[in-house]
Structures are given as C-alpha cells and as structure tokens.
C-alpha positions as semicolon CSV with decimal commas, in nm:
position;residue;x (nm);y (nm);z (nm)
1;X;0,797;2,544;-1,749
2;X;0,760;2,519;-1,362
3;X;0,571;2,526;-1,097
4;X;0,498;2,811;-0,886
5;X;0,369;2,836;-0,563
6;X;0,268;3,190;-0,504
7;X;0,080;3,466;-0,273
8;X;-0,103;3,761;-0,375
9;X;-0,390;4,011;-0,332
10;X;-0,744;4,046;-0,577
11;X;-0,719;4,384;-0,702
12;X;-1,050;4,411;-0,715
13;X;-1,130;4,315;-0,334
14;X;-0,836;4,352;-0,179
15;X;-0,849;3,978;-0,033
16;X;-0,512;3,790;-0,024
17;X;-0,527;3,476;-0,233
18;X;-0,265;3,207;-0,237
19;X;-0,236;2,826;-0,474
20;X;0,036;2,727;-0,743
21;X;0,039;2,807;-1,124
22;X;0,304;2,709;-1,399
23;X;0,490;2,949;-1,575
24;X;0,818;2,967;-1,758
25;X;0,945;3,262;-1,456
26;X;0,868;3,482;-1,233
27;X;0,783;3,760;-1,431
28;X;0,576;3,547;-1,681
29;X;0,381;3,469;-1,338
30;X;0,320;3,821;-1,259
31;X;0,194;3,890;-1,612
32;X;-0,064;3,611;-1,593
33;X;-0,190;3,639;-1,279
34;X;-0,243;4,020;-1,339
35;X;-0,502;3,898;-1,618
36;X;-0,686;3,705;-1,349
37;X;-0,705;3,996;-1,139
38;X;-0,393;3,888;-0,914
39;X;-0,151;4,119;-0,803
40;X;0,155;3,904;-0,710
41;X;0,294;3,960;-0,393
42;X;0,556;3,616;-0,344
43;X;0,606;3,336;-0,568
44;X;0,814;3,030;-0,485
45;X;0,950;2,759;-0,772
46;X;0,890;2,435;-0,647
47;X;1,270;2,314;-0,764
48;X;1,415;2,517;-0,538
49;X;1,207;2,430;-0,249
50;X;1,436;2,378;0,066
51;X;1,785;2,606;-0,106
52;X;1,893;2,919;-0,018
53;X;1,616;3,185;-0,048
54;X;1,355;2,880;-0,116
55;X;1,104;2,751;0,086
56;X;1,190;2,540;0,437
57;X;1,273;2,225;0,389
58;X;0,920;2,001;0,486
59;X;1,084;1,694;0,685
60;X;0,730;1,580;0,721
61;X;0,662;1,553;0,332
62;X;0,591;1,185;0,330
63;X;0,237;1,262;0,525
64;X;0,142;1,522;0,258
65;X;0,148;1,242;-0,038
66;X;-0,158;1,207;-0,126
67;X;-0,342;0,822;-0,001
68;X;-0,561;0,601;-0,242
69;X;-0,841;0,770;-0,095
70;X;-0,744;1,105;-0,121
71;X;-0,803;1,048;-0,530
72;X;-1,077;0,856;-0,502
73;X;-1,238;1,152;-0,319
74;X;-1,095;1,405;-0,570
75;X;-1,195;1,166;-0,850
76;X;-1,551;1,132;-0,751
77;X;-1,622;1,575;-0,696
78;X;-1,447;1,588;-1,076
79;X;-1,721;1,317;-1,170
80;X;-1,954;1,544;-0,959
81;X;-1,905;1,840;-1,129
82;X;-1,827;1,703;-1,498
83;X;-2,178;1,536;-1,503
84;X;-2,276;1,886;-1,385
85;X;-2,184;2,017;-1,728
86;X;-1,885;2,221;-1,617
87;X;-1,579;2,199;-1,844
88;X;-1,338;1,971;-1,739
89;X;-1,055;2,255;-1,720
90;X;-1,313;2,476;-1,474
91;X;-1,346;2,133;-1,288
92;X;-1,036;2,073;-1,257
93;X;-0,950;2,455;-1,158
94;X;-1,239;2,418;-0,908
95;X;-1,057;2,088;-0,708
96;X;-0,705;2,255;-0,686
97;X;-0,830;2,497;-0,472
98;X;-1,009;2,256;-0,231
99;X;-0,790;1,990;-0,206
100;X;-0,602;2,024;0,109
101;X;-0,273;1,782;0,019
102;X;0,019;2,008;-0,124
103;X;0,119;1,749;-0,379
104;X;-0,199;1,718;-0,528
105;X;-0,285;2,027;-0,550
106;X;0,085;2,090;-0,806
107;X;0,002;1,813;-0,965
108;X;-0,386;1,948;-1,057
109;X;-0,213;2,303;-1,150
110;X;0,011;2,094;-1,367
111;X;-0,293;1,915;-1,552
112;X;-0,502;2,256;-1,552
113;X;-0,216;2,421;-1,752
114;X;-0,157;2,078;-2,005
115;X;-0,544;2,098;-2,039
116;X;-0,516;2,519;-2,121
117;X;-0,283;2,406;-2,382
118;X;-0,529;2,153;-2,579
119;X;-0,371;1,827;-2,437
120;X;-0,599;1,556;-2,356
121;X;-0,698;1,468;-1,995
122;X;-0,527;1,136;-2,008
123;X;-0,209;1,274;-2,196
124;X;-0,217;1,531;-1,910
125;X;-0,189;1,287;-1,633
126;X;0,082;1,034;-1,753
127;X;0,283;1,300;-1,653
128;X;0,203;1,202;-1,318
129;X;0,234;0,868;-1,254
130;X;0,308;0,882;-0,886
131;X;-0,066;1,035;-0,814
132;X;-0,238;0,842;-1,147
133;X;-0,160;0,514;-1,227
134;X;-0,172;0,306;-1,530
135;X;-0,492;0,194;-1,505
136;X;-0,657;0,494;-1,399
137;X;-0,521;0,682;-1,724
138;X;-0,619;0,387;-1,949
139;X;-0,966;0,424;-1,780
140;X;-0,930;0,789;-1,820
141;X;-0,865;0,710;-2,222
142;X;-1,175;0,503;-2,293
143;X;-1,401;0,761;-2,107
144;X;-1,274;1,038;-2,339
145;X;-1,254;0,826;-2,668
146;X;-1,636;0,691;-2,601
147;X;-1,801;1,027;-2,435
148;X;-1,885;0,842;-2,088
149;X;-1,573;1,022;-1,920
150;X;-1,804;1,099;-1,619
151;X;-1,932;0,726;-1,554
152;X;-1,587;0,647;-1,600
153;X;-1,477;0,885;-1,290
154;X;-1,781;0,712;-1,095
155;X;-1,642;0,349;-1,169
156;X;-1,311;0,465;-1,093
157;X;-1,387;0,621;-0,742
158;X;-1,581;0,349;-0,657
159;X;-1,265;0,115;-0,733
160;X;-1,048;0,296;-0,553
161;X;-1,219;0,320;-0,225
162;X;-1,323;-0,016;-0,217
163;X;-0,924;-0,117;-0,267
164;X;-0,868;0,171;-0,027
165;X;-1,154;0,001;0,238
166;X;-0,987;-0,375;0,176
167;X;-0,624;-0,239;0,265
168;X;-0,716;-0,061;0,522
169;X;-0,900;-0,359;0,708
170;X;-0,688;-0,560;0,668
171;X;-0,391;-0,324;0,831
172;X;-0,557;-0,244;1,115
173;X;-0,643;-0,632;1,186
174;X;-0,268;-0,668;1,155
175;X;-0,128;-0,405;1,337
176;X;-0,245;-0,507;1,698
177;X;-0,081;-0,847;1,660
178;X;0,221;-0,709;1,525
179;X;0,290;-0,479;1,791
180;X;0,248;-0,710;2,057
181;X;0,521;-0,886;1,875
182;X;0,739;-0,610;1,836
183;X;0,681;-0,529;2,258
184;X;0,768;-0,909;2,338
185;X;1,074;-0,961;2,157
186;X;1,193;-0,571;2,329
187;X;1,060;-0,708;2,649
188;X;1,254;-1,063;2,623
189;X;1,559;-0,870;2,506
190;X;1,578;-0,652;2,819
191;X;1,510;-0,935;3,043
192;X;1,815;-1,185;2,842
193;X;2,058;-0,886;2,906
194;X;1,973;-0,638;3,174
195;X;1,774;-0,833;3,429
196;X;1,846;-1,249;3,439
197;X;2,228;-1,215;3,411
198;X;2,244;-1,023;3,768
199;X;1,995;-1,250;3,925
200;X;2,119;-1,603;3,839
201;X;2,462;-1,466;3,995
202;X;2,361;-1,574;4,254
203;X;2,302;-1,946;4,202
204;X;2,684;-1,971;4,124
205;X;2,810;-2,053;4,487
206;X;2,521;-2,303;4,541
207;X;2,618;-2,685;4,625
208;X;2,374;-2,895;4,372
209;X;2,307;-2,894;4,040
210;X;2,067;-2,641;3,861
211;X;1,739;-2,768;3,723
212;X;1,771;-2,798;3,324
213;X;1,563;-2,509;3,261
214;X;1,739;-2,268;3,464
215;X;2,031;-2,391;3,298
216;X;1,914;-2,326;2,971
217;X;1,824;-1,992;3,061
218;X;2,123;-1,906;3,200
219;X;2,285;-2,015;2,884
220;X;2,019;-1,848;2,666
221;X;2,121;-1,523;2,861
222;X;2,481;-1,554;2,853
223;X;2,506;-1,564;2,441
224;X;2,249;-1,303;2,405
225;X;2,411;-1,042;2,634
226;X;2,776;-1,160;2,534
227;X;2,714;-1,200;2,182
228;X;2,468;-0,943;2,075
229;X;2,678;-0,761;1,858
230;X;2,690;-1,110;1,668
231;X;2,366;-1,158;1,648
232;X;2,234;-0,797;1,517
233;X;2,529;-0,836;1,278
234;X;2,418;-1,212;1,160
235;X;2,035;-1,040;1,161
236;X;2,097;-0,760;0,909
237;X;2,350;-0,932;0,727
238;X;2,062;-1,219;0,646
239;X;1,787;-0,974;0,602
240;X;2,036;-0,780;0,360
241;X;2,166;-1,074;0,170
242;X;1,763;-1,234;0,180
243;X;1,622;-0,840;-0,020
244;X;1,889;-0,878;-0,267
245;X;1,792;-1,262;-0,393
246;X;1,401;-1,170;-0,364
247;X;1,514;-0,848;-0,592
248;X;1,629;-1,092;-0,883
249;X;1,338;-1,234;-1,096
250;X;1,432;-1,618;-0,975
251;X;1,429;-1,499;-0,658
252;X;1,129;-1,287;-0,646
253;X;0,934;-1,584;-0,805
254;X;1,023;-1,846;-0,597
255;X;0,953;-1,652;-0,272
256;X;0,618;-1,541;-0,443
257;X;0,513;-1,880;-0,482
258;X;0,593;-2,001;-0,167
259;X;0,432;-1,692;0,005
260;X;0,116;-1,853;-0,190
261;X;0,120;-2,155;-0,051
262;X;0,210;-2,046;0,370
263;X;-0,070;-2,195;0,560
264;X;-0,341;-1,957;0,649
265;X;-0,153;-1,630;0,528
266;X;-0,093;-1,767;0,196
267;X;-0,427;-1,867;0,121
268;X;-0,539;-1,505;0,252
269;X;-0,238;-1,319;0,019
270;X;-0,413;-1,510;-0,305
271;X;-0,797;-1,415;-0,189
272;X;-0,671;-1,042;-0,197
273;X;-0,484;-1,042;-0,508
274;X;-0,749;-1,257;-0,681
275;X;-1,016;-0,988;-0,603
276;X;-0,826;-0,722;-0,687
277;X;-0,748;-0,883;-0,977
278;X;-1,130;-0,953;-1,053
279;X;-1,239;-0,578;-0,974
280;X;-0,948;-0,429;-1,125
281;X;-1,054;-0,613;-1,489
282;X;-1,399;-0,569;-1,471
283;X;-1,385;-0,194;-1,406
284;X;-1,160;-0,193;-1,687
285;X;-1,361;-0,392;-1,955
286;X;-1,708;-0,195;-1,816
287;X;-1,475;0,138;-1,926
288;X;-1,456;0,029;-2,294
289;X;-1,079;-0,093;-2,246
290;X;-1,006;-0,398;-2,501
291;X;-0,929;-0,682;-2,314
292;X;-0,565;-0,770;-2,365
293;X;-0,483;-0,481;-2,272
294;X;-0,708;-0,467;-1,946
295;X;-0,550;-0,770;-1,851
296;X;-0,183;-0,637;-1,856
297;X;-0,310;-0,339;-1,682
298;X;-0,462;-0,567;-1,423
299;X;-0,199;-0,803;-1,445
300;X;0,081;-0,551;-1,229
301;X;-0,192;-0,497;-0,969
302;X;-0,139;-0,858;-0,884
303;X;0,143;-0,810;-0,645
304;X;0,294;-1,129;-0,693
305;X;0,523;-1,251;-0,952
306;X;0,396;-1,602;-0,955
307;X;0,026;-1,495;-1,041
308;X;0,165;-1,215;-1,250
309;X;0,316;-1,527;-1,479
310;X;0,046;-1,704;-1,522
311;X;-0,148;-1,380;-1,650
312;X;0,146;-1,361;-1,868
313;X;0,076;-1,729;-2,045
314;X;-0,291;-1,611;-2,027
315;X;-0,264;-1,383;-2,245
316;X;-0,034;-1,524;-2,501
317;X;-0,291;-1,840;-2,498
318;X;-0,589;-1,548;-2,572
319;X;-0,356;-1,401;-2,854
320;X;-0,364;-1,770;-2,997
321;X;-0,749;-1,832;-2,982
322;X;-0,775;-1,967;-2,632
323;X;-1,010;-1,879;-2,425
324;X;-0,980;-1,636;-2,061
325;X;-1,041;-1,963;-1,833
326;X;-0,888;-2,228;-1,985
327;X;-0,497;-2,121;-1,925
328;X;-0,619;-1,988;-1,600
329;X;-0,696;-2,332;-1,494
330;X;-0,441;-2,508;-1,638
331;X;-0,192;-2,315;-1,413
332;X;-0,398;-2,455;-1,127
333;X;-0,322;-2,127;-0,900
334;X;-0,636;-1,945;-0,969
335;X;-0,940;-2,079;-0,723
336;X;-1,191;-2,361;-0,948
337;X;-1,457;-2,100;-0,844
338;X;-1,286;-1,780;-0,990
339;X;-1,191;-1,996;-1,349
340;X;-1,564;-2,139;-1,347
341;X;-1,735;-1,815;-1,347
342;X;-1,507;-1,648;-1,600
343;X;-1,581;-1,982;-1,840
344;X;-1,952;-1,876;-1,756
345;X;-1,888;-1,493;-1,792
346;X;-1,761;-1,566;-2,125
347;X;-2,047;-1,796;-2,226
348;X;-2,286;-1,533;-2,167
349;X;-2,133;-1,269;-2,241
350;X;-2,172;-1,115;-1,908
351;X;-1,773;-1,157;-1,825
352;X;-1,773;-0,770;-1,622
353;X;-2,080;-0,897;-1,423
354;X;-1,881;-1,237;-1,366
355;X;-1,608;-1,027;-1,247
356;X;-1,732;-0,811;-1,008
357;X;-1,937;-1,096;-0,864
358;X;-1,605;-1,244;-0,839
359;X;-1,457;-0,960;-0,671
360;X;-1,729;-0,875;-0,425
361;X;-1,761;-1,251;-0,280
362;X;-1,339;-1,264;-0,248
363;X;-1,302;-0,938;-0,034
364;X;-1,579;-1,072;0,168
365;X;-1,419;-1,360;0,218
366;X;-1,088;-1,189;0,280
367;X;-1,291;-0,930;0,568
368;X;-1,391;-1,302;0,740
369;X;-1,051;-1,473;0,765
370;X;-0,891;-1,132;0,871
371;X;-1,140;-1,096;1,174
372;X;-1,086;-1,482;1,244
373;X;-0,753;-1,464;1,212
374;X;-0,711;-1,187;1,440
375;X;-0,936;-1,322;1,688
376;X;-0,717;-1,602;1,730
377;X;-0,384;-1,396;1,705
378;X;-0,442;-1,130;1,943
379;X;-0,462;-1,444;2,283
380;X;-0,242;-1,659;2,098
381;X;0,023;-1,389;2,118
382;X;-0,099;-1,272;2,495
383;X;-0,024;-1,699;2,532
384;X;0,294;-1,685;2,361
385;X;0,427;-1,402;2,571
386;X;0,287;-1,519;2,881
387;X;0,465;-1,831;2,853
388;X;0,775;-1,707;2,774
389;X;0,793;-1,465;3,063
390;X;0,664;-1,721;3,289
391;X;0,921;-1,975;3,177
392;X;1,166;-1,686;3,245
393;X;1,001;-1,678;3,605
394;X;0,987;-2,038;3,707
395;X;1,362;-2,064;3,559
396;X;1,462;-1,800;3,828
397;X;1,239;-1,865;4,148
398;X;1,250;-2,249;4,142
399;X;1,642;-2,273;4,260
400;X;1,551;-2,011;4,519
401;X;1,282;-2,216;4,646
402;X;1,518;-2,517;4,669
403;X;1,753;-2,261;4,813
404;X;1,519;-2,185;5,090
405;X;1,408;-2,599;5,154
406;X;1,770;-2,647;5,223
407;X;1,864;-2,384;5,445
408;X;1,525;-2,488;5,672
C-alpha cells in the first residue's frame, strides 16, 4: 500500500480539497475518496516523488522534517482532543489536516489508515521511527494497556518541549561564540595569504635585522600561503581518520569519557545528559513502564557511550537484586547528589518524584553555566581576535617605524 498525495473537489460543495491517503493505486484512491464525497482530480505516489511525471524534486526537504517541537505540539492537540472524548482515529484524522509539515502529515495518514485497520496506536507508529521514537511508543504502550492514554500524551508533550526548550538554549548560547570563531580563523586566513605576504616585501631590501615577531610572522605567512594545499589536506585527512576511530566502540568510548571530563564543557555535557536522563525515566516509570525496561529506553537518550555503560552494569546489578543507586555510585560518574536522591526515591517509594526533582534542578543548573559561560566567551573571543590582529599589526608597522627613525 502507498501513499498518496492527492487533489480534488467536494461533490457536494464544489470546494477543492487537497491532503494524502493510502491506497493500494490510483484507482483504489478514486473509489475511496468517492465514498467521502471526493471527486479526485490528481493524485501523486509519494515513491515516485521527483521521476518522470512525479512531483518536483523538493531540494529544501530537510526544513520540512518535522523538529522535537513540532510533535510535542501535535502530541499535546491529540491529548486535547482524546480527553475530549473523540476517537483516537477522528483525532488523529483531525491533526493531519492542520499540521502544516509535509512529512508529518504522511506519516499521520499512514497511522489513520493502520488505526482503520484495527492496529493499535503504538503498533501504528513503530512504523515510524524517524517522527516517534522508542520511548515515545513505549509511553504510547502503557497509556493504552492501563486506559490513561491521554495523561500519557500530556506527560509526553510536556517532555518533549522541555528537551526541546534545554536544546534550544543551549544552541543559541553557542552559536554567537562559534561564529565569531568561524569569522576569525576566515579573517586570519585572508590576512596570512592575501594581505601580509605583499606588505612585508618590502622589508626585504632593508639593512638590519627584523624584530622576532615580524619574523615570525613573516614565516607564519610564508607556510600558510605556500603550503595551504598541505595543510587543508593534513586537516581533512585528520578529521577523516579521527570520525572513523570515534565510529568503533573503543573509540567512541574513550573519546566519550574524555569529553566527560574537559574542563568546564565536560562538566556541562554530563549536567545535560544526567537530566535528560532523570526526566526521560521518570516520565517513563509515571507512564506505567516497568523499570528495566524504562531504563534501557532512557539509557540511548544518554548520548554518551561512557554513561550509556554504566546504565548497562546498572541494570544487570538490578536483574541480580541490587538496588538503582548503588551501581550508580560505584561507577563514580553519576553526581553524589543525583545517586543520593535515587537511594532516597527508592526508600520512599517516591523514585518518579526523586526524578523529576532531579531533572528540574540539573537543567537549571545547565541554563546557569550556559549564560556564564557565554558571558565570558563572547569578550574572551572579541580578546582573542583582537590580539591576534593586533599582533598582526604591530608585526607590520613596527619595522616601518624603524624604517622611518633611520631615514630622519
């Protein structure tokens, strides 16, 4: 069966409609949309999108996939409208049409038509894994298996725009200082090769010797506008050569683990994994999921293969009677605080609570470093340039000015 997107006009109003419904072919199409009242003017199969005869080829795809926040926004009207009372199929029927992303709008027509066909919510989005992820269909699951699929939505769009608020702080802090790095290594570059090599020409017919720092940028110059080939070559070869060890697991663990213990960033990359970590499991266990398994689920949201291993002992300790905290702290990676107030959690039974207390207190902490880190990055980087460019400066107008004491 595929997916069809596909123009036509109500018969009974004469008003052109337009969305995407599966069918085996085109004429199967026609026949069901002429039940809803559809005549069937063009239809399109999604495979053949961009061929001969097809659809245009969309070279802008990638900014049609739909964002975390795009399905935590869908996710919270189908919680709307499900606590509402209206069947989940009409729900679902009812956000295709509003959703404005192209991809996830196929993807709802795909899980309307699964749904038509008796197949369980859950069952109808593994299909889908680029748009639903594991642990939203294993939330999905326990909200259909207990009755509570609507406070299971809720949970699950709060989740996801929280993750989606975190990331996107913590981007935008980032991307200010990162493109002032990205402008001063262009700048510098043009400078090495277009501008100092014509203008220390000059100081090759003078009679003394050359201060050491106008030496060294002459030097400097003369191997990066003589050998830049080299160096771009040397560049991606090491960058290439660097991706392929971090893609074996040896690789991938070590670099984790030292990415954990960078000063300043690495403490920041285990506060954000740690509370996604937190959230992640406690949305999970508050859903009805058992908890070895929401600990595998939240064990891949991790992000890092050195945490993601000692999640991995954790649970083989809890399949032998331990307890959560205890192989947490033994590993010594997790915070004291965060292996404290599980031990309590569990205690008290009040381990979700624990969690999301957990959680909460981490991504604030995480929204403080990120605005005090970028506070200092953004003049240590104005600094940093400065410096270099006025190195570049003094290198080239302090044998002029000797230049000039001479000749007077």
């Amino acid at each position: 069966m595929a997916v069809f997107e596909y123009r036509g006009i109500q018969i009974t109003s004469g008003k052109p409609v337009k969305g995407y419904r599966d069918a085996d072919n085109a004429k199967s199409l026609r026949a069901v949309l002429r039940k809803d009242g559809v005549l069937l003017t063009e239809a399109n199969e999604e495979a053949e999108r961009g061929s001969k005869g097809g659809r245009k080829l969309n070279l802008f795809a990638f900014m049609q996939r739909p964002s975390t926040a795009d399905v935590a926004v869908m996710t919270r009207q189908l919680a709307t409208l499900v606590r509402a009372g209206v069947p989940l199929v009409e729900s679902v029927a009812a956000l295709t049409e509003q959703v404005e992303k192209e991809e996830l709008k196929r993807t709802l027509t795909s899980v309307r038509e699964t749904l038509n066909e008796g197949t369980a919510f859950a069952k109808s989005l593994e299909a889908h894994p680029r748009i639903f992820p594991t642990l939203y269909i294993n939330m999905v699951a326990a909200g259909e298996a207990s009755g509570t699929l609507e406070a299971v939505l809720e949970r699950l769009a709060d989740f996801m725009e929280g993750q989606a608020r975190l990331k996107g702080k913590v981007t935008a802090a980032l991307a200010y200082p990162v493109l002032m790095m990205f402008i001063g290594f262009i700048m510098v570059g043009v400078l090495m090769v277009a501008v100092v090599p014509k203008v220390t020409s000059i100081f090759d017919n003078l009679g003394h010797a050359l201060p050491w720092y106008t030496r060294l940028l002459i030097t400097v110059s003369n191997v990066v506008s003589g050998y830049w080939w080299l160096i771009i070559g040397v560049t991606v070869a090491s960058i290439t050569l660097f991706r392929r060890w971090r893609a074996t697991p040896e690789g991938k663990l070590k670099w984790d683990a030292f990415r954990l213990v960078v000063p300043i960033f690495g403490r920041l990359q285990l506060l954000v994994s740690v509370a996604r970590f937190a959230r992640t499991l406690s949305t999970l266990l508050s859903s009805g999921v058992q908890l070895l398994q929401a600990m595998e689920i939240g064990r891949h949201v991790l992000e890092n293969a050195r945490l993601e291993s000692v999640i991995s002992e954790a649970i083989g300790s809890i399949r032998g009677g331990e307890s959560i905290a205890e192989p947490l702290k033994r590993a010594r990676v997790f915070p004291p605080m965060v292996t404290h107030m599980i031990a309590v959690g569990e205690k008290t039974g009040q381990l979700e609570a624990m969690l999301e207390n957990v959680s909460r207190a981490y991504e604030a902490d995480v929204e403080t470093r990120v605005v005090a880190l970028t506070s200092l990055l953004e003049p240590l980087m104005i600094v940093l340039l400065g410096g270099v460019v006025g190195f570049i400066a003094m290198a080239i107008l302090m044998p002029l000015i000797q230049m000039n004491e001479l000749v007077q």
